[in-house]
KOLDO-201891 format. One record per residue (C-alpha): residue number from 1; residue in three letters; x, y, z. Coordinates in steps of 0.25 Angstrom, whole numbers, padded with zeros to 4 digits, always signed. Example, Ala and Ser with C-alpha at 12.3 -4.5 7.8 and 13.67 -1.06 7.14 Angstrom:
+-----+------+-------+-------+-------+
! pos ! code !     x !     y !     z !
+-----+------+-------+-------+-------+
!   1 !  Ala ! +0049 ! -0018 ! +0031 !
!   2 !  Ser ! +0055 ! -0004 ! +0029 !
+-----+------+-------+-------+-------+
***
This chain:
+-----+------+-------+-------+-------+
! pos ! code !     x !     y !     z !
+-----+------+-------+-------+-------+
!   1 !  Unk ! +0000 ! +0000 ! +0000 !
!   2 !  Unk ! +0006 ! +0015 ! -0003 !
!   3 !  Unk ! +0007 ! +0023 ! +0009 !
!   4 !  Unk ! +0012 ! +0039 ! +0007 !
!   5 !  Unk ! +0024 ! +0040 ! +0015 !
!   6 !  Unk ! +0025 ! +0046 ! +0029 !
!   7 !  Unk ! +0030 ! +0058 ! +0025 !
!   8 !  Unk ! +0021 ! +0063 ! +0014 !
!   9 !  Unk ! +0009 ! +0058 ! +0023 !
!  10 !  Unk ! +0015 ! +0065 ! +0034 !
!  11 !  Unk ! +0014 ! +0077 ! +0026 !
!  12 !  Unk ! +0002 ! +0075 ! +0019 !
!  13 !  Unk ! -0004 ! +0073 ! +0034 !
!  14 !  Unk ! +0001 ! +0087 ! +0039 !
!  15 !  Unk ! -0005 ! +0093 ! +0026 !
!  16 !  Unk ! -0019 ! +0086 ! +0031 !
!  17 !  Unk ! -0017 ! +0089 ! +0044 !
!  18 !  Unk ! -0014 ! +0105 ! +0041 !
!  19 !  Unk ! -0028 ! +0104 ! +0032 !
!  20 !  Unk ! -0036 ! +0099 ! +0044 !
!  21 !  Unk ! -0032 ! +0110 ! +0054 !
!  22 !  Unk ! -0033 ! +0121 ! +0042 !
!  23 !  Unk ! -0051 ! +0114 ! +0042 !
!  24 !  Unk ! -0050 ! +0114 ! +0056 !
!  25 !  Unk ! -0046 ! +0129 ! +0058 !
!  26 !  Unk ! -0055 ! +0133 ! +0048 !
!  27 !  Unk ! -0066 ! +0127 ! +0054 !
!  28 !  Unk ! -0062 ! +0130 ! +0069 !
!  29 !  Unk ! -0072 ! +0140 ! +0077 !
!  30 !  Unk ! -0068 ! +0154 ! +0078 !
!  31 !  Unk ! -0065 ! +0160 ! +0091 !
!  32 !  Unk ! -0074 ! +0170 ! +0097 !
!  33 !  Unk ! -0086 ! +0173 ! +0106 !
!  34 !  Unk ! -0090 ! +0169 ! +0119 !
!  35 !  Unk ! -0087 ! +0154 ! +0116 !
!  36 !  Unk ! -0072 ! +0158 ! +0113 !
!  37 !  Unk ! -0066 ! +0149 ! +0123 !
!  38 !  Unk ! -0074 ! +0137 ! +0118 !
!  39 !  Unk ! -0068 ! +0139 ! +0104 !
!  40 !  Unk ! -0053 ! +0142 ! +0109 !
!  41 !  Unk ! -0056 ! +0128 ! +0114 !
!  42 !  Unk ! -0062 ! +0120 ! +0103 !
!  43 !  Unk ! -0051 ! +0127 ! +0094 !
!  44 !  Unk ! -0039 ! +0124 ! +0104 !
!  45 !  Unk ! -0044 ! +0109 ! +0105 !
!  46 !  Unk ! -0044 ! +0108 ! +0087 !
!  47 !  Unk ! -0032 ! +0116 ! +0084 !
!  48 !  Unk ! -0023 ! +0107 ! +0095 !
!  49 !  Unk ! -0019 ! +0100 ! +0081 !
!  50 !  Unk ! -0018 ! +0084 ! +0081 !
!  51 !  Unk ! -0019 ! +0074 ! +0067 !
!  52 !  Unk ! -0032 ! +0078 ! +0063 !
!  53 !  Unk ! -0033 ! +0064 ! +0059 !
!  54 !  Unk ! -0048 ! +0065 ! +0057 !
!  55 !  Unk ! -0048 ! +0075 ! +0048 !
!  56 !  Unk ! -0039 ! +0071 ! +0040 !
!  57 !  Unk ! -0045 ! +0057 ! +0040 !
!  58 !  Unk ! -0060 ! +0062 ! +0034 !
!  59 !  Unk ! -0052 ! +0071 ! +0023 !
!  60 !  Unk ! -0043 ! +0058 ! +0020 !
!  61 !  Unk ! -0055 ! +0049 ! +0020 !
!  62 !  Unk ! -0065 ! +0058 ! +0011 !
!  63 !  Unk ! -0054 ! +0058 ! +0000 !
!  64 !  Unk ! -0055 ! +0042 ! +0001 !
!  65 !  Unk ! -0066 ! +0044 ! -0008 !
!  66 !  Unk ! -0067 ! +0057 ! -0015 !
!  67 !  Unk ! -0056 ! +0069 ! -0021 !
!  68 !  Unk ! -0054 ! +0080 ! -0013 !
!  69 !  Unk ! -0063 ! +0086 ! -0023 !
!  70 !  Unk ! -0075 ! +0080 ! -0022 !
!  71 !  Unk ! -0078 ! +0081 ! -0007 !
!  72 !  Unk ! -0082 ! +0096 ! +0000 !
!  73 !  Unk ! -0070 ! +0099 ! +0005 !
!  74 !  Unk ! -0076 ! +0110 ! +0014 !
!  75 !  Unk ! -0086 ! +0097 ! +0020 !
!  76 !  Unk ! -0074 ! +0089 ! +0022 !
!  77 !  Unk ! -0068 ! +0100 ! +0031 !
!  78 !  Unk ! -0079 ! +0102 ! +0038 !
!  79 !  Unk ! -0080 ! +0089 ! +0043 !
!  80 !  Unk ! -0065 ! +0089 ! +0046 !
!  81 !  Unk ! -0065 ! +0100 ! +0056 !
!  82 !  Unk ! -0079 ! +0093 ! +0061 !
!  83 !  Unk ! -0071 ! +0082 ! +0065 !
!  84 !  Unk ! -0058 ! +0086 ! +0071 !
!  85 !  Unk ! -0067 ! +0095 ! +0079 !
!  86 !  Unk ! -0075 ! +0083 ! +0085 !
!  87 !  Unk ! -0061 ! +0077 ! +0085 !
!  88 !  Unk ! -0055 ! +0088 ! +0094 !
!  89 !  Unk ! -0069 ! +0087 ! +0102 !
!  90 !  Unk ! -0066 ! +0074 ! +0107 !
!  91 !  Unk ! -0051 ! +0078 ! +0109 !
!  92 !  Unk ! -0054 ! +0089 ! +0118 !
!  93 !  Unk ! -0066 ! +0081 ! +0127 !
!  94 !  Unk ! -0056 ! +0069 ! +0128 !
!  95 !  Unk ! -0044 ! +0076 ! +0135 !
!  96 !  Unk ! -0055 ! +0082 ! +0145 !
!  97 !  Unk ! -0052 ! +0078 ! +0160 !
!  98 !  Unk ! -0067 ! +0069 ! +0158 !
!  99 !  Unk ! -0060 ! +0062 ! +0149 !
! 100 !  Unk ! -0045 ! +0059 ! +0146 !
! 101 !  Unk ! -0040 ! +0070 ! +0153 !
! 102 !  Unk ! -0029 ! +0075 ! +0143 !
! 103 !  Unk ! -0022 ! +0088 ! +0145 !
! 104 !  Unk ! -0013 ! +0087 ! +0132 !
! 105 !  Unk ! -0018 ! +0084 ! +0119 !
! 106 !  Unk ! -0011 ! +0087 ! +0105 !
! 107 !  Unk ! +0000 ! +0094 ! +0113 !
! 108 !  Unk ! -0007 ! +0104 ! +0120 !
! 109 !  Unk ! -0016 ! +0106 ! +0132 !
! 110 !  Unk ! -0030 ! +0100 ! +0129 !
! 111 !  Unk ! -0044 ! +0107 ! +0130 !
! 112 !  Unk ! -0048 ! +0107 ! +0143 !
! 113 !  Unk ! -0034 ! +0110 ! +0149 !
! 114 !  Unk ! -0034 ! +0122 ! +0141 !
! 115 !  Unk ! -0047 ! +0126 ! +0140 !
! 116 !  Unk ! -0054 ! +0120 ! +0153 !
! 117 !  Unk ! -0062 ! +0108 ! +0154 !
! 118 !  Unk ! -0075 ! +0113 ! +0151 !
! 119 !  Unk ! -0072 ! +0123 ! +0139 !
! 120 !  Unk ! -0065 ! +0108 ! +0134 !
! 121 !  Unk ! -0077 ! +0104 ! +0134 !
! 122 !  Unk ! -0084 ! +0114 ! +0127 !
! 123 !  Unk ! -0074 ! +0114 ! +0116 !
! 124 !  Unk ! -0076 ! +0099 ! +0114 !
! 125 !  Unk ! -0089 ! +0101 ! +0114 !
! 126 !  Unk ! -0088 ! +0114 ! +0105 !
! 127 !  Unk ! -0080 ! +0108 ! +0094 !
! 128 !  Unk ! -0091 ! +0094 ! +0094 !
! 129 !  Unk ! -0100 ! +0105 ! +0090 !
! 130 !  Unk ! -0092 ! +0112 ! +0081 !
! 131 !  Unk ! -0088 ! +0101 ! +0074 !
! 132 !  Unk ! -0103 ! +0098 ! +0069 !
! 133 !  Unk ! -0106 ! +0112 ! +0065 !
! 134 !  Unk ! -0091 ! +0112 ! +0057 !
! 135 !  Unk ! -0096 ! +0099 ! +0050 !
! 136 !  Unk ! -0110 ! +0104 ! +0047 !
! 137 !  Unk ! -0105 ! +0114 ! +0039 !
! 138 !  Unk ! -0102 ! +0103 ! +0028 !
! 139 !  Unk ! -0116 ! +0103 ! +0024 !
! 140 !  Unk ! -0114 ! +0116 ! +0018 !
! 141 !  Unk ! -0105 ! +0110 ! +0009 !
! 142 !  Unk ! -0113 ! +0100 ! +0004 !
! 143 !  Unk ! -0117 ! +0103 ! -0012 !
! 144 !  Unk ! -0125 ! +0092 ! -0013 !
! 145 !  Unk ! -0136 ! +0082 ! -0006 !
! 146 !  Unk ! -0124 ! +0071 ! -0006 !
! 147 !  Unk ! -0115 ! +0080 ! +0000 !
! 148 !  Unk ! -0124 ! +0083 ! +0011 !
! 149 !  Unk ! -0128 ! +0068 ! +0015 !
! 150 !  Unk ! -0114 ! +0066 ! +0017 !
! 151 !  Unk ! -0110 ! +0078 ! +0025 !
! 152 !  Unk ! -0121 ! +0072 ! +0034 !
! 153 !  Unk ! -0117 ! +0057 ! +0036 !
! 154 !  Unk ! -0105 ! +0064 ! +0038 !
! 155 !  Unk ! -0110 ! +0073 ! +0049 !
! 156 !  Unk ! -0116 ! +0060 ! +0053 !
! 157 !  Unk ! -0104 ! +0053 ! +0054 !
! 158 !  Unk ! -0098 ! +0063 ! +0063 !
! 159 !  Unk ! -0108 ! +0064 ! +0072 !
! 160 !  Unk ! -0109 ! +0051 ! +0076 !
! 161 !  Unk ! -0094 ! +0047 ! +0075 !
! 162 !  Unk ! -0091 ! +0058 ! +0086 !
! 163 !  Unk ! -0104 ! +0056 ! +0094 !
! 164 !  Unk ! -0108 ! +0046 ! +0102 !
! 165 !  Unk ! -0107 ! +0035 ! +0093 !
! 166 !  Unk ! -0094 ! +0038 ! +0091 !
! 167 !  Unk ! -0082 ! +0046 ! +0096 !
! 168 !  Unk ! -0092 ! +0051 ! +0109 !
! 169 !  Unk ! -0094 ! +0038 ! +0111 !
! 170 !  Unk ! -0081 ! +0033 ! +0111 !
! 171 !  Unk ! -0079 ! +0041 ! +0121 !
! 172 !  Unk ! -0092 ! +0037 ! +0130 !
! 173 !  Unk ! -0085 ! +0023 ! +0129 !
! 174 !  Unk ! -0070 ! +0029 ! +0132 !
! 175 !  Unk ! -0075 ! +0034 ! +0147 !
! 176 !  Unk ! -0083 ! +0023 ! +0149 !
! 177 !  Unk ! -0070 ! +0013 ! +0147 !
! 178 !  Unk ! -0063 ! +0022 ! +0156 !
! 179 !  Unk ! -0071 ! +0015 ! +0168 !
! 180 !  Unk ! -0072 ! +0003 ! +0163 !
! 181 !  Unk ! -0054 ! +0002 ! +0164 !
! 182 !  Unk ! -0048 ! -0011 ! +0161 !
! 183 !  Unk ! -0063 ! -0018 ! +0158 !
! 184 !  Unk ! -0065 ! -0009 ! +0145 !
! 185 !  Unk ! -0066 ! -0020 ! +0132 !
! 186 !  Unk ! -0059 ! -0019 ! +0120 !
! 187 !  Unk ! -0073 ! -0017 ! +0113 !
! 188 !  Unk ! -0076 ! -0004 ! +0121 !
! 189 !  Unk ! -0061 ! +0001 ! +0119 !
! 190 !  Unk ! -0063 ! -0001 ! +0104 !
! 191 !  Unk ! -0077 ! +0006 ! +0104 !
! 192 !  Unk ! -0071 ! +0018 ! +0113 !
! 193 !  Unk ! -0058 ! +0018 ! +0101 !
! 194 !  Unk ! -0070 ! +0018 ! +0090 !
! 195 !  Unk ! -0078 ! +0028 ! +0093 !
! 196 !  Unk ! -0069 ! +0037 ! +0101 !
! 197 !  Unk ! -0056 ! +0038 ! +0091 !
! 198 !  Unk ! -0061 ! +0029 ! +0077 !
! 199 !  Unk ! -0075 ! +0037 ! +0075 !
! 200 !  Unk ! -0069 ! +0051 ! +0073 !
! 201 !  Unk ! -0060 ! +0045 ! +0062 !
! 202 !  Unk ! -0074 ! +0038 ! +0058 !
! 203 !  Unk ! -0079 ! +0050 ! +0055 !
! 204 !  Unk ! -0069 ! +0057 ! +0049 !
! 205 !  Unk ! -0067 ! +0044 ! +0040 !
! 206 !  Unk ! -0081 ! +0043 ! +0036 !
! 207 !  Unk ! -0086 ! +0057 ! +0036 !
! 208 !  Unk ! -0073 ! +0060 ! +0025 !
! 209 !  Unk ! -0078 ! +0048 ! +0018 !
! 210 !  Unk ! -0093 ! +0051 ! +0017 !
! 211 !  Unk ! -0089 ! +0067 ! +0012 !
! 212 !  Unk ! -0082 ! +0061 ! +0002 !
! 213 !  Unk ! -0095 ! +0053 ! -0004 !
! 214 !  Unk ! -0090 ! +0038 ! +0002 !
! 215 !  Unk ! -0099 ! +0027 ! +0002 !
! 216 !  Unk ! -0104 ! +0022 ! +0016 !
! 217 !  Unk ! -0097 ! +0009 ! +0014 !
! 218 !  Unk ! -0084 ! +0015 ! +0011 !
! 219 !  Unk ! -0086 ! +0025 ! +0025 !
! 220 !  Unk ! -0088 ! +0012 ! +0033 !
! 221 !  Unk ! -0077 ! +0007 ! +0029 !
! 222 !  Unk ! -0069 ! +0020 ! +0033 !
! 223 !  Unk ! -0078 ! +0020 ! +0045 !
! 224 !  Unk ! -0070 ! +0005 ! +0048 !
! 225 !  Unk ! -0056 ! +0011 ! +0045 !
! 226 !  Unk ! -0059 ! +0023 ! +0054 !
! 227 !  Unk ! -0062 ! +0015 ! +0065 !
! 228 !  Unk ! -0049 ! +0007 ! +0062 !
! 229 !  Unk ! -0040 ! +0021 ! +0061 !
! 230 !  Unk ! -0047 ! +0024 ! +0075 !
! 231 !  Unk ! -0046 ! +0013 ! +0082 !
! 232 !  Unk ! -0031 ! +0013 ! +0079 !
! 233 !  Unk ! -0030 ! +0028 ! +0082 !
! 234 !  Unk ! -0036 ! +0025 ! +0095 !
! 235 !  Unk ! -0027 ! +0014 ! +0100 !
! 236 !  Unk ! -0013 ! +0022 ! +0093 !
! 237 !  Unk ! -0019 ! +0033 ! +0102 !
! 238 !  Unk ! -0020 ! +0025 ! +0114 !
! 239 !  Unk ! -0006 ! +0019 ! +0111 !
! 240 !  Unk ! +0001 ! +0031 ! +0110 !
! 241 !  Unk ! -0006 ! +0035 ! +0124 !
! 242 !  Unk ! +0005 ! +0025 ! +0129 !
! 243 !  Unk ! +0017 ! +0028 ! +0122 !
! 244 !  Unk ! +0018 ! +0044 ! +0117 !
! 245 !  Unk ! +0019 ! +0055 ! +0125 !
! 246 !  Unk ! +0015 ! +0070 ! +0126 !
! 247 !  Unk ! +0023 ! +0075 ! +0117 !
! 248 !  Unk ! +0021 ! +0066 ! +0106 !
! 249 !  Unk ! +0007 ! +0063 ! +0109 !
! 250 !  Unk ! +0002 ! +0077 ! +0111 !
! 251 !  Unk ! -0005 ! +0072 ! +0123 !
! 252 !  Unk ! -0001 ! +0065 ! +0138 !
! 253 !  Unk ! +0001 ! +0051 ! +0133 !
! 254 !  Unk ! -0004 ! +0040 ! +0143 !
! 255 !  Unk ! -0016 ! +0046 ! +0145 !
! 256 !  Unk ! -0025 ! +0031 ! +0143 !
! 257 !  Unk ! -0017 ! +0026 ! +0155 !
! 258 !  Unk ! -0018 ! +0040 ! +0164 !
! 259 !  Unk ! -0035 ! +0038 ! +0161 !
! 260 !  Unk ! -0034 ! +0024 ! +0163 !
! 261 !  Unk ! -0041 ! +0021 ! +0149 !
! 262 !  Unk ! -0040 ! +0007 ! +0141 !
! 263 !  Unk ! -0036 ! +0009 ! +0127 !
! 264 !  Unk ! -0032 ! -0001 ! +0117 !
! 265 !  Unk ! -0018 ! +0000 ! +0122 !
! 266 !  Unk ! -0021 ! -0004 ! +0137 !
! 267 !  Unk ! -0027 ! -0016 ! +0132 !
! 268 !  Unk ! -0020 ! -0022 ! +0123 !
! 269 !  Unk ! -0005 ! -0014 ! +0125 !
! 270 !  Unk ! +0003 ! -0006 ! +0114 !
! 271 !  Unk ! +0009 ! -0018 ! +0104 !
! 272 !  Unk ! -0007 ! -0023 ! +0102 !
! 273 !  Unk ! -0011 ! -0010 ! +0101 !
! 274 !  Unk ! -0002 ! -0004 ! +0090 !
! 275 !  Unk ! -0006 ! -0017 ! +0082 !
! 276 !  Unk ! -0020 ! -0015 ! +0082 !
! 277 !  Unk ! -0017 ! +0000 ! +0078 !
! 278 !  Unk ! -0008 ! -0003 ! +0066 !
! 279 !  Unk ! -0021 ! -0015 ! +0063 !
! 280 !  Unk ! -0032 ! -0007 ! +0061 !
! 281 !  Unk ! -0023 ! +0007 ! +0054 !
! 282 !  Unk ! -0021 ! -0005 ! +0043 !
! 283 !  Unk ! -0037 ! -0009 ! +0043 !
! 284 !  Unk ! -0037 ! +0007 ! +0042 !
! 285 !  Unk ! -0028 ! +0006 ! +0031 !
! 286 !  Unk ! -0035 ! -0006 ! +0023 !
! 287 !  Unk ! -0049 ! +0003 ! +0022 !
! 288 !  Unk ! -0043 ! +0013 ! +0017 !
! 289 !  Unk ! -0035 ! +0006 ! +0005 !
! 290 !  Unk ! -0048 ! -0001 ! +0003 !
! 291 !  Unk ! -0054 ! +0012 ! -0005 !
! 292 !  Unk ! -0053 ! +0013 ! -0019 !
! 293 !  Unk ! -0047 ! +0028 ! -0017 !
! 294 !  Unk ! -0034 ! +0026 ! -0007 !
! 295 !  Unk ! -0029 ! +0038 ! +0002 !
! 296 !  Unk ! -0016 ! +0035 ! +0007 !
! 297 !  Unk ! -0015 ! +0046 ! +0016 !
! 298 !  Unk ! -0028 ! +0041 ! +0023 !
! 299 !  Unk ! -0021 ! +0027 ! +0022 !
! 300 !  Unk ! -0008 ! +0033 ! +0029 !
! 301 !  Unk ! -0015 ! +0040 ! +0039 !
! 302 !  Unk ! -0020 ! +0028 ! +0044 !
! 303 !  Unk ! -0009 ! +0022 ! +0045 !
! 304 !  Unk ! -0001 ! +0031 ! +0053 !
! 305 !  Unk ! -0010 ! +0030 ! +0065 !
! 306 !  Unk ! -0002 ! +0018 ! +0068 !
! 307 !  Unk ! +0012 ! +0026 ! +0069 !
! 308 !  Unk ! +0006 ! +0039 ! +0075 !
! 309 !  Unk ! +0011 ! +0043 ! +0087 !
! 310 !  Unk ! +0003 ! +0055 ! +0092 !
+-----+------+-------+-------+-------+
***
């Protein structure tokens, strides 16, 4: 199989990366009025930096099917920003003493340390809103009846893969596991992995997909290979908890074992762990390649989740 080389996928990932963050400052809330300090807030938390993997993945995913051409360009960015704000929502209620407790993340003070705890939670709150009304304006776009059913399954698809029947619910399942300790099943620590990491690069998979006019058979099968590039995300993640530090990491590492939580690692140990992230990157892989139009970087991309270290 021909995979670009590092280097030129290195660059062509900062040349993404740089794309995503110029959307997202586009569409970022414009300080002022009495709700000034809920926006410094929302905007602190999105501008932090980080991969912007999910972005990315929906832009790499729509072109699986269609030229940059034939898609809205302005509907796809819409839904971008859309979902690295529900991204960053997550990010800034997860690191909240209620729940992990983290005081660095991407480098830098998180939310609530900064911010206080309950204007954290304003600003989660305010950028899950926000997100919605940024995603709706894709409907404006639409020049055709097509158009607008799919900017709606796609609204669909993001309302339920970060609702309770997704990434909410993954972490419903995340603090109920925290009192259950060592009696927590593999089944329930797969479901938490699901729905709290994979369904946020569901949607982004399946959302760029249906913009782009595939079929619903071909955005169950990226819905599969989402969940395959999640689940391995997740344990790399809980894997790097164990051996990276702060200043590679970006964040206090240990901070599973320091809140006690069961992940993948603590149960079946670092070797098994790295195996069954290197597993499912390649199933990843094999759906991809399976399509009739190949995107090497989406392939590559992929796969570096297996090396990343941060």
């Amino acid at each position: 199989m021909k995979m670009v080389n590092w280097m030129n996928f290195e660059e062509k990932m900062l040349h993404k990366t740089e794309r995503v963050e110029a959307i997202l400052n586009g569409y970022l809330p414009a300080v002022s009025g009495y709700q000034s300090r809920v926006l410094q807030a929302m905007n602190y938390s999105v501008t932090a930096g980080g991969k912007r993997l999910r972005p990315i993945l929906m832009a790499e995913s729509a072109a699986l099917f269609t030229e940059a051409d034939k898609i809205s360009e302005e509907a796809l960015s819409l839904f971008m920003a859309a979902l690295e704000m529900i991204h960053n929502y997550s990010l800034v209620h997860d690191d909240l003493p209620a729940m992990d407790n983290d005081e660095y993340r991407r480098g830098r003070k998180t939310t609530h340390v900064v911010y206080g705890e309950g204007m954290a939670v304003l600003a989660g709150d305010g950028l899950l809103n926000y997100a919605f009304e940024t995603a709706a304006q894709a409907f404006d776009t639409a020049q055709t009846v097509e158009e607008y059913r799919r900017i709606a399954l796609a609204m669909q698809i993001l309302g339920r893969k970060a609702g309770v029947y997704g990434m909410i619910g993954g972490q419903c399942a995340d603090l109920e596991a925290e009192k259950l300790g060592d009696e927590v099943s593999e089944e329930m620590l797969l479901y938490i992995h699901e729905h709290k990491t994979a369904a946020l690069i569901q949607a982004a998979m399946m959302i760029g997909a249906v913009l782009a006019g595939a079929l619903p058979e071909e955005v169950d099968r990226l819905e599969k290979c989402a969940y395959d590039i999640g689940i391995a995300f997740q344990i790399q993640d809980d894997i790097l908890d164990v051996t990276s530090s702060l200043e590679v990491l970006g964040k206090q590492a240990g901070s599973d074992e320091k809140n006690h939580k069961l992940t993948y690692v603590s149960m079946h140990g670092l070797d098994e762990s790295k195996k069954q992230v290197e597993k499912l990157s390649r199933e990843a892989i094999g759906i991809l390649t399976a399509f009739p139009r190949r995107n090497e970087f989406l392939e590559k991309l992929v796969e570096q989740l297996i090396y990343r270290e941060k």
